[in-house]
PANU-470267 format. One record per residue (C-alpha): chain; x, y, z. Coordinates in Angstrom, 1 decimal. Each point is the difference from the previous one (the first is absolute). Example, Ala and Ser with C-alpha at 12.3 -4.5 7.8 and 13.67 -1.06 7.14 Angstrom:
2
ROTOR   ch       c1       c2       c3
ROTOR    A     12.3     -4.5      7.8
ROTOR    A      1.4      3.4     -0.7
# end
This chain:
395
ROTOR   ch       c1       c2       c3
ROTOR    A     22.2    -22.9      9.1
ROTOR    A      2.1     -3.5     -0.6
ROTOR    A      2.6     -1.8      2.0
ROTOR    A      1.8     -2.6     -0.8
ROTOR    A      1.8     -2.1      2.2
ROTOR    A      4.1      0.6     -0.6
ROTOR    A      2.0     -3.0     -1.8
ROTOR    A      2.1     -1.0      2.7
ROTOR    A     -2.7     -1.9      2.1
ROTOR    A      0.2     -3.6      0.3
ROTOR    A     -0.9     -2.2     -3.1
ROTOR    A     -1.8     -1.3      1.8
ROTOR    A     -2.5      2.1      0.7
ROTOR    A     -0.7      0.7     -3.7
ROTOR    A     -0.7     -3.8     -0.7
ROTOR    A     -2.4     -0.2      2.8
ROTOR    A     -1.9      3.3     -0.5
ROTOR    A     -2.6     -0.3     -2.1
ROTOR    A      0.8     -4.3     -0.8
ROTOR    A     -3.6     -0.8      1.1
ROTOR    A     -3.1      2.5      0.8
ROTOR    A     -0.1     -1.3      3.9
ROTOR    A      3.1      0.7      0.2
ROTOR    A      0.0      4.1     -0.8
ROTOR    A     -1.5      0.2      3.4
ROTOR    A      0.9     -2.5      3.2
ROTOR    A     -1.2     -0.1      3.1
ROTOR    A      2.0     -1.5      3.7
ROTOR    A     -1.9      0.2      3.2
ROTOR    A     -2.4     -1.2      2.4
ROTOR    A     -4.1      0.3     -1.2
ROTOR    A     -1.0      2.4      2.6
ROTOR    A      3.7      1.1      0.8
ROTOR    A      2.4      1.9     -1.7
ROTOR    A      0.4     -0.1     -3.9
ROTOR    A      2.5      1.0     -2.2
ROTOR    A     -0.5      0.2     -3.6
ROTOR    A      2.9     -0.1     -2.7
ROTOR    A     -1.0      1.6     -3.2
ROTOR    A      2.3     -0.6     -3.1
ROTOR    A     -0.1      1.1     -3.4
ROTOR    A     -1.4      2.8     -2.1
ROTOR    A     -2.8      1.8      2.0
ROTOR    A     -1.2      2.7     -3.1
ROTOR    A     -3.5      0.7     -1.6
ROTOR    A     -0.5     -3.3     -1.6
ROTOR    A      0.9     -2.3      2.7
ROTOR    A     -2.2      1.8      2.6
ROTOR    A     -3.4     -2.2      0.4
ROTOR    A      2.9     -3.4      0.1
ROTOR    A      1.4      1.8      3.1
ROTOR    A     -3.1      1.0      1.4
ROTOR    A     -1.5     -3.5      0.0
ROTOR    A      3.1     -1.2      1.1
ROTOR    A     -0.1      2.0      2.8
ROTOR    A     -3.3     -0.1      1.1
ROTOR    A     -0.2     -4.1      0.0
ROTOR    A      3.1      0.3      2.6
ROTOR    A     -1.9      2.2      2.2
ROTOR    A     -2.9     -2.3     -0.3
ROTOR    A      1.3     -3.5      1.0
ROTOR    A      2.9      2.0      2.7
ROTOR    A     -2.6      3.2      1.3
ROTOR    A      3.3      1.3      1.8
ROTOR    A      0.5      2.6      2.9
ROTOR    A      2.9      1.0     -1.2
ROTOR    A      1.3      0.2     -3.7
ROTOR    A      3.3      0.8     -1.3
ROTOR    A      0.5      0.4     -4.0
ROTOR    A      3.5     -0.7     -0.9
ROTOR    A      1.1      1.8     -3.0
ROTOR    A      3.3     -1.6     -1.0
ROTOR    A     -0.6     -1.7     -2.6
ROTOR    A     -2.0      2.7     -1.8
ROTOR    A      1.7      0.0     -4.0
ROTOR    A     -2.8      2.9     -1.2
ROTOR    A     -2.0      2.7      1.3
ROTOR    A     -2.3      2.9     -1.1
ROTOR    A     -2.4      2.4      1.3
ROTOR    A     -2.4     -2.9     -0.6
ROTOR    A      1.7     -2.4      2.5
ROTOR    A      1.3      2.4      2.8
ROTOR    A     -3.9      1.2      0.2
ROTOR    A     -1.2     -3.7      0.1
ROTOR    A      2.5     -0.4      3.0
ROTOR    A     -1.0      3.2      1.5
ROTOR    A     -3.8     -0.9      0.1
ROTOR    A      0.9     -3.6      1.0
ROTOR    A      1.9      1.6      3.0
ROTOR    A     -3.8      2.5      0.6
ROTOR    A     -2.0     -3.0      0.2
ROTOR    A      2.1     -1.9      2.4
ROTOR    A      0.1      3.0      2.4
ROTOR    A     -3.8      0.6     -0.7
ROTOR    A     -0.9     -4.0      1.1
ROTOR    A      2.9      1.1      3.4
ROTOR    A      2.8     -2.6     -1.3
ROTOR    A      3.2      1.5      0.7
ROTOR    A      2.0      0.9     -3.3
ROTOR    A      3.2      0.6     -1.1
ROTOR    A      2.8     -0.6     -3.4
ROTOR    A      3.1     -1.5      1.0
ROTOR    A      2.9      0.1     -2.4
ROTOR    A     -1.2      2.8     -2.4
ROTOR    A      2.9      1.4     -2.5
ROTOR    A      0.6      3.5     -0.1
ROTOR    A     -1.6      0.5     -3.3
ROTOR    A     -3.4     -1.9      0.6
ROTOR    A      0.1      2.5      2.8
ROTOR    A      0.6      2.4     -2.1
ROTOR    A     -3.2     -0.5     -2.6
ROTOR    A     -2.2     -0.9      3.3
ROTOR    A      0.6      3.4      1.2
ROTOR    A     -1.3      1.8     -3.2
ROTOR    A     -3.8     -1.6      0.8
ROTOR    A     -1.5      3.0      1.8
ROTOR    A     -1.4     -2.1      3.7
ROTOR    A     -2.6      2.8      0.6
ROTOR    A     -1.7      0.2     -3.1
ROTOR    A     -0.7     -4.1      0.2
ROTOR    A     -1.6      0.6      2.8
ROTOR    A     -1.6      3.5     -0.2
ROTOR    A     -3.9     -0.1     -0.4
ROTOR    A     -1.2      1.7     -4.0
ROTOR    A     -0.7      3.7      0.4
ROTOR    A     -3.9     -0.6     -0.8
ROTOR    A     -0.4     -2.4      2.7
ROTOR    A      1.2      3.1      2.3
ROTOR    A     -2.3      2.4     -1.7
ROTOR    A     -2.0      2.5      3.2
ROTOR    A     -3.6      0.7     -0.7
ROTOR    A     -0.4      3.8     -1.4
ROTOR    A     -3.3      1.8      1.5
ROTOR    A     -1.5      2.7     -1.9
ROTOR    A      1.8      3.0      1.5
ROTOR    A      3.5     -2.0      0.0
ROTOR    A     -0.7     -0.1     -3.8
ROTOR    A     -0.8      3.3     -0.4
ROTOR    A      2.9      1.6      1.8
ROTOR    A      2.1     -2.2     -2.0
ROTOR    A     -1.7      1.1     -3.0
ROTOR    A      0.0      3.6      1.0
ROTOR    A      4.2     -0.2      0.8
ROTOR    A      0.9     -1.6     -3.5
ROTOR    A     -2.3      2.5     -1.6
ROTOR    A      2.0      2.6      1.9
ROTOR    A      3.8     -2.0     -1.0
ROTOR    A     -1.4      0.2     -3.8
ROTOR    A     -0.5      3.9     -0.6
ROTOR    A      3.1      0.4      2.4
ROTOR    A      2.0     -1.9     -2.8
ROTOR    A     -2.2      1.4     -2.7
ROTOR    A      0.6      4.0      0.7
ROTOR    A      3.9     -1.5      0.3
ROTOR    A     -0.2     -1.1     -3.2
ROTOR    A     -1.8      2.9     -1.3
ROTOR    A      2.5      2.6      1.4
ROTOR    A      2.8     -2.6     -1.7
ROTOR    A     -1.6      0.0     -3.4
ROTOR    A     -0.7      4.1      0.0
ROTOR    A      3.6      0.9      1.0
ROTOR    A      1.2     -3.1     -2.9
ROTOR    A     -2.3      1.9     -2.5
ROTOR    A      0.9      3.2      1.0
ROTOR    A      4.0     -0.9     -0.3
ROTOR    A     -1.2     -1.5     -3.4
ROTOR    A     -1.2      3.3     -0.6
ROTOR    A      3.1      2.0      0.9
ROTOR    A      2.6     -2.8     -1.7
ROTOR    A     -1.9     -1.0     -3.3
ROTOR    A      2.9     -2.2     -1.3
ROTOR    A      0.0     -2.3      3.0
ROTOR    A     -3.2     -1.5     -0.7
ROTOR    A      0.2     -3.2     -1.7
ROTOR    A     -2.1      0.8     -3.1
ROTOR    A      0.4     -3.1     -1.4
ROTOR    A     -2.0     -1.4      2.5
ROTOR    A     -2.6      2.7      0.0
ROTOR    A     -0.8     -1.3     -4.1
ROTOR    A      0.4     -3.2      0.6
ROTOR    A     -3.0      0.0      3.0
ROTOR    A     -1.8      2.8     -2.1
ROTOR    A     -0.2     -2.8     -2.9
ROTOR    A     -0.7     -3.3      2.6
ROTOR    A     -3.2      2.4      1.8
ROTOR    A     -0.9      2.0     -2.5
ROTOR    A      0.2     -1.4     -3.5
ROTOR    A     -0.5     -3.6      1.0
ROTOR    A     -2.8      1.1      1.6
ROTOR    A     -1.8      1.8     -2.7
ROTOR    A     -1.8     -2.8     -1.3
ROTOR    A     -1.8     -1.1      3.2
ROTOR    A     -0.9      3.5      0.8
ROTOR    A     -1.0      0.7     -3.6
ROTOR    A     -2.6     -2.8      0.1
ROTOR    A     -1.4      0.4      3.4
ROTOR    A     -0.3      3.5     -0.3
ROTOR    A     -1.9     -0.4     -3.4
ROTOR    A     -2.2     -2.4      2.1
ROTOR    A     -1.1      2.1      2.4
ROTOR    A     -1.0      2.8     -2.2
ROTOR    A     -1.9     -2.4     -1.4
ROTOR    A     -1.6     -1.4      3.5
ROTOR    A     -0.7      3.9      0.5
ROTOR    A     -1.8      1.2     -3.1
ROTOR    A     -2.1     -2.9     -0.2
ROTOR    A     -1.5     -0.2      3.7
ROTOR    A     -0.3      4.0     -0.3
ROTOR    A     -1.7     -0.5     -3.1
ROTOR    A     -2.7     -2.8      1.6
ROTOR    A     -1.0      3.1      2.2
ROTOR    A      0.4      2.9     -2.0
ROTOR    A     -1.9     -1.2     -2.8
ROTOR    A     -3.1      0.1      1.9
ROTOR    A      0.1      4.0      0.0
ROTOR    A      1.3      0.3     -3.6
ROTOR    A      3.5      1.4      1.1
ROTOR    A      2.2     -2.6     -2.0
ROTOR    A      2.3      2.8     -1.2
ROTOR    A      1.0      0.6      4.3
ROTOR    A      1.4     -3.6      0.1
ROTOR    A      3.2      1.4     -1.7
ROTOR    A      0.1      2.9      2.6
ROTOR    A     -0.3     -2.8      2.8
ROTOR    A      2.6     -2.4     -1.6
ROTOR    A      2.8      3.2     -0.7
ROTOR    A     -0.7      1.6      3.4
ROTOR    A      0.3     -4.0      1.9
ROTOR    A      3.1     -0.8     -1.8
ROTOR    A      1.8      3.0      0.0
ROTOR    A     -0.5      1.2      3.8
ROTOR    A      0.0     -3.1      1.6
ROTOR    A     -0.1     -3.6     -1.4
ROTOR    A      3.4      0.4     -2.3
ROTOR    A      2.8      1.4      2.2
ROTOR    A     -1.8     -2.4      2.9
ROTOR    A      0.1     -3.1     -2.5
ROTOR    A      3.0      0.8     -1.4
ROTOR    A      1.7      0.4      3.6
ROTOR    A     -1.7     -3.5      1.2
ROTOR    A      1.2     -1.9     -3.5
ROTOR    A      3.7      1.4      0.9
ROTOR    A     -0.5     -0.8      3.7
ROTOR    A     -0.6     -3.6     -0.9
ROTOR    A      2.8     -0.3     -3.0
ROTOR    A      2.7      2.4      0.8
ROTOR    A     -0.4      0.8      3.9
ROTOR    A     -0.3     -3.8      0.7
ROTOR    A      2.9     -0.8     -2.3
ROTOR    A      2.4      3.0      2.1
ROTOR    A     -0.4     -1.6      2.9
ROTOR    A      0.5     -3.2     -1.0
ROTOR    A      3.6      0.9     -1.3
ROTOR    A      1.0      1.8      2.8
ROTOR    A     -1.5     -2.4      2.4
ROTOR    A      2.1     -2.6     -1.9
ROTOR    A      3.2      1.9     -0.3
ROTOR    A     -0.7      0.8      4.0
ROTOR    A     -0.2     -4.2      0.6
ROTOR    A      3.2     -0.3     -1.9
ROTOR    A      2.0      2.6      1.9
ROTOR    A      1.0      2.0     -3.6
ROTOR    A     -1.8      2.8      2.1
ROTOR    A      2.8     -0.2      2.5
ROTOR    A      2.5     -0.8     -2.6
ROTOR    A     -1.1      3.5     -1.5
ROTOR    A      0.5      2.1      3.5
ROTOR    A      3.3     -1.8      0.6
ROTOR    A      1.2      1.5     -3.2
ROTOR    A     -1.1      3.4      0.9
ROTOR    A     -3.5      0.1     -1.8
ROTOR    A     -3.1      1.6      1.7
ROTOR    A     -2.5     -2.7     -0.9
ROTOR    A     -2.9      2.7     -0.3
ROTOR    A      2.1      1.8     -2.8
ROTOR    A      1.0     -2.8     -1.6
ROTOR    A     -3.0     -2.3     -0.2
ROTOR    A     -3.5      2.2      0.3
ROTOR    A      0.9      3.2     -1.8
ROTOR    A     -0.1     -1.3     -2.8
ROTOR    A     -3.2     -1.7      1.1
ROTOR    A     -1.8      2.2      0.7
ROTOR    A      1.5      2.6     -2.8
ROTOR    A     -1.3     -2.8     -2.6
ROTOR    A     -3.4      0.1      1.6
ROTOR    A     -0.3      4.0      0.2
ROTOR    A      0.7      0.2     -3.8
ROTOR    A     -1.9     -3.4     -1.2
ROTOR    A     -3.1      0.5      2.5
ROTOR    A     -1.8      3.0     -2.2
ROTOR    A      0.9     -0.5     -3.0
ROTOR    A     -1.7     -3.4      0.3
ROTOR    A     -3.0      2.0      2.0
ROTOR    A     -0.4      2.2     -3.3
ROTOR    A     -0.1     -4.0     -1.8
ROTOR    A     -2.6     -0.9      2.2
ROTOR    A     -2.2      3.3     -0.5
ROTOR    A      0.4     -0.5     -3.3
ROTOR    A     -1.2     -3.6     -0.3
ROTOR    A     -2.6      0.2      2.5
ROTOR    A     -1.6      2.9     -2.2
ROTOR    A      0.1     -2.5     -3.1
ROTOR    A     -1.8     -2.2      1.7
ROTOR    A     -2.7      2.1      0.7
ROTOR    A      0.2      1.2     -3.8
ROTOR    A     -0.5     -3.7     -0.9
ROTOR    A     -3.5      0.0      1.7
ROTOR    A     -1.3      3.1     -0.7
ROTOR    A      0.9     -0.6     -3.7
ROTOR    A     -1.9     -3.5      0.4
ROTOR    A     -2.4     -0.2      2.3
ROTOR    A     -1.3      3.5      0.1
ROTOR    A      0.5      1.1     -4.0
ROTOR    A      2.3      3.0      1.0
ROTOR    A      2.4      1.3     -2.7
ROTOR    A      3.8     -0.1      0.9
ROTOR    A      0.4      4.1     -0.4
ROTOR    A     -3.3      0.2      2.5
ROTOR    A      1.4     -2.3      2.5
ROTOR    A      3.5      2.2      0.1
ROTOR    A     -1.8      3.0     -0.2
ROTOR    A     -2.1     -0.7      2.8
ROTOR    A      3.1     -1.4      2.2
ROTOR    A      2.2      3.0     -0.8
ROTOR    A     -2.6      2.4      1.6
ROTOR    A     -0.3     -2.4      3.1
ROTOR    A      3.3     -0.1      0.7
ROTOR    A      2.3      3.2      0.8
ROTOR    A      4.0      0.2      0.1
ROTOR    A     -0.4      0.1      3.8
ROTOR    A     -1.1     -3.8      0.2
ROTOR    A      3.1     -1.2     -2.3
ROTOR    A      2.3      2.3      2.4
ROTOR    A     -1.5     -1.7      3.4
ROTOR    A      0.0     -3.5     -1.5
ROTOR    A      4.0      0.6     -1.0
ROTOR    A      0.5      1.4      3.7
ROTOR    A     -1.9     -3.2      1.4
ROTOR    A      1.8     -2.1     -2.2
ROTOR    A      3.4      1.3      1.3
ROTOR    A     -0.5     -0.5      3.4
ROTOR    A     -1.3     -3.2     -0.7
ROTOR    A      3.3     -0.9     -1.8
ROTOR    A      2.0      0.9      2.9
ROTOR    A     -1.9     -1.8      2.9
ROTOR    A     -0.1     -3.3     -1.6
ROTOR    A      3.5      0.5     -1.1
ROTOR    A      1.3      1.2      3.2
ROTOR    A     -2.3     -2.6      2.2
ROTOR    A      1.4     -2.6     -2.5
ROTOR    A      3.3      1.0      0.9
ROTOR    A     -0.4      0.2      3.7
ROTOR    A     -1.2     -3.3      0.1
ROTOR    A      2.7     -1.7     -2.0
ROTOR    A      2.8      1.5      2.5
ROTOR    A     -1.5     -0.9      3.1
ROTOR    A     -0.5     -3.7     -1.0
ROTOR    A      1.9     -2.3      2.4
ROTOR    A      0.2     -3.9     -0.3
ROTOR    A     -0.5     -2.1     -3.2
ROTOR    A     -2.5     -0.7     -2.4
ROTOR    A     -3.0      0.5      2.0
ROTOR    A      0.9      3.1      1.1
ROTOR    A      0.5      1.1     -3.8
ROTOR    A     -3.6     -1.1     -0.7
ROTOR    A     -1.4      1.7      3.1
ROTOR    A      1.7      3.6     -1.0
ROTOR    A     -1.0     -0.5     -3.5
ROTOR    A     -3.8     -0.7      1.3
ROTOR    A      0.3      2.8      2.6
ROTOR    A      1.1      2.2     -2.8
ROTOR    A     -2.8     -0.4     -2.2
ROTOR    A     -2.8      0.3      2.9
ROTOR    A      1.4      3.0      1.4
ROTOR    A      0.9      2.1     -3.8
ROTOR    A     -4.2     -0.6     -0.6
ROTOR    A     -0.7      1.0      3.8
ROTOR    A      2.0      3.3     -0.6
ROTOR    A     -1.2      0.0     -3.4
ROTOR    A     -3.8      0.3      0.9
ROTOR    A      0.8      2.2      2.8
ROTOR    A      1.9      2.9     -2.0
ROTOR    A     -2.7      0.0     -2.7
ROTOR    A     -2.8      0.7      2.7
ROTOR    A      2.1      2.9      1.3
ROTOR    A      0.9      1.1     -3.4
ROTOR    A     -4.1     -0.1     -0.8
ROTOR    A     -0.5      2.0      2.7
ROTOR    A      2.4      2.2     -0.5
ROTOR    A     -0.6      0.7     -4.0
ROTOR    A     -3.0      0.6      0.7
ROTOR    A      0.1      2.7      1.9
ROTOR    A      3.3      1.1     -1.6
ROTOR    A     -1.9      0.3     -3.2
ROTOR    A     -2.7      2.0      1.2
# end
């Protein structure tokens, strides 16, 4: 904020404002009496320590009980000047010397009036900060744990009645979206899963073979790697790899389009933001999440063919041989089922995430953390109730 004095004022005044530095700020009165000062010229950003040292020698040689700042002959002012003035006039009340402006235009009013008093003066929030004892902490804990799963079975009866209005109205789904997040999780991700799943059927032949060699049962180290990969460490590795890629990446567009108030912009213009923005989320991750499962399996295996044919002289139609009697229909059906639910809590977690974001940037990054964390919590715990329950399902 700038003001500039208007042109009819004296010439006067402009020739002597600003003619020599002692003279941008004068001082009349007794030493030990009352003081006025008389500040002229541009008071802005760049002419700020001049004034302050101008003022502060005055105060030194005069130590007043009473000062008065004229402001006549002010030609420029900013946000910069009016909070110099504003913190001169704090320091004379703190040091009890009565204070006051005399002759202040309108508009140098005006500009002082947009400095916000309170917040000069208000202590930081962290100075203020109350000592938490243990149970303080885990009642607070305890009550946002409770706020979370409110929001989350919300969201979760938001996102079943979006899908199931998908469902019902097939042509209202934005499929163009669906593709295009069905190529950004799934086929850009192929790679990384390819090789790390590889890897870790790798890992798990060769340490199983360190032990099972000792009994001569080489050929069972296909049977371990098959039954391993296919029940439980693909759709979980798959789910984590999307978690971290695609879940994180969700919440960070939502979260951003939240910050940006294009979420708002949508429900202004009649849009449900649930339809509209993770349907086709979590459709995308429904379709893309087993097929890469089957990937993984599939890799995984190889990597365990890659040993036994090395390491332990099996032939490649022993090795398939052996896996294909380990592993039954039943354990590709349950690892598509796992790998389906996965798909749908990290997209829908994703999703709830992004929408409740509030604030800016570090808000975006905190959903987009909490995201991830809480898609491999949920993660770990539906495949330890889906082990349970197979298992006794199966028998």
């Amino acid at each position: 904020m700038r003001y500039t004095i208007p042109d009819h004022l004296p010439p006067c005044t402009r020739r002597e404002t600003g003619a020599r530095k002692n003279d941008l700020v004068r001082a009349r009165g007794e030493k030990g009496g009352t003081v006025k000062l008389f500040l002229s010229g541009r008071i802005a950003l760049d002419s700020i320590s001049l004034y302050t040292e101008e003022i502060r020698k005055r105060l030194t040689d005069l130590t007043p009980k009473e000062l008065i700042v004229d402001l006549t002959n002010i030609e420029y002012l900013d946000s910069s000047g009016a909070l110099i003035l504003l913190e001169l006039e704090g320091r004379a009340k703190s040091q009890a010397i009565a204070f006051s402006f005399d002759n202040m235009p309108d508009e140098v009013h005006r500009i002082m009036g947009l400095i916000n008093r309170e917040a000069l003066t208000t202590p930081s929030v962290k100075m203020q900060k109350k000592r938490e004892y243990l149970l303080e902490e885990i009642g607070a804990a305890s009550f946002a744990f409770y706020k979370d799963m409110r929001r989350i079975l919300i969201f979760v009866g938001e996102i079943l009645d979006a899908l199931f209005h998908a469902v019902r109205n097939p042509r209202l789904v934005r499929w163009d979206d669906v593709l295009f997040y069905v190529k950004r999780a799934g086929v850009d991700g192929l790679p990384i899963l390819s090789l790390l799943s590889l890897l870790m059927g790798l890992i798990i032949a060769f340490m199983s073979s360190l032990q099972l060699k000792q009994f001569g049962a080489d050929i069972y180290v296909a049977s371990l790697v098959g039954i391993a990969i296919i029940r439980e460490l693909g759709p979980m590795m798959t789910a984590i790899i999307v978690a971290g890629r695609s879940g994180s990446a969700f919440a960070a567009e939502i979260g951003t389009m939240r910050v940006n108030e294009e979420v708002d912009a949508l429900v202004t213009m009649g849009f449900d933001p649930t339809q509209f923005l993770a349907v086709p989320k979590v459709l995308a991750a429904m379709i893309v999440v087993p097929i890469l499962t089957l990937y993984a399996d599939f890799f995984g295996i190889v990597g365990g063919l890659l040993v036994g044919i090395t390491g332990l002289d099996l032939t490649i139609h022993t090795y398939i041989q052996q896996t294909v009697k380990s592993v039954t229909l039943f354990d590709f059906l349950t690892s598509l089922v796992k790998s389906v639910v996965f798909a749908t809590l990290i997209s829908g977690i994703s999703c709830q995430r992004g929408l409740q974001v509030r604030g800016g940037a570090e808000a975006v990054g905190a959903a987009t953390t909490s995201a991830v964390v809480s898609s491999i919590f949920l993660i770990i715990v539906a495949d330890s109730a889906f082990a349970i329950i197979f298992y006794y399902v199966q028998w």
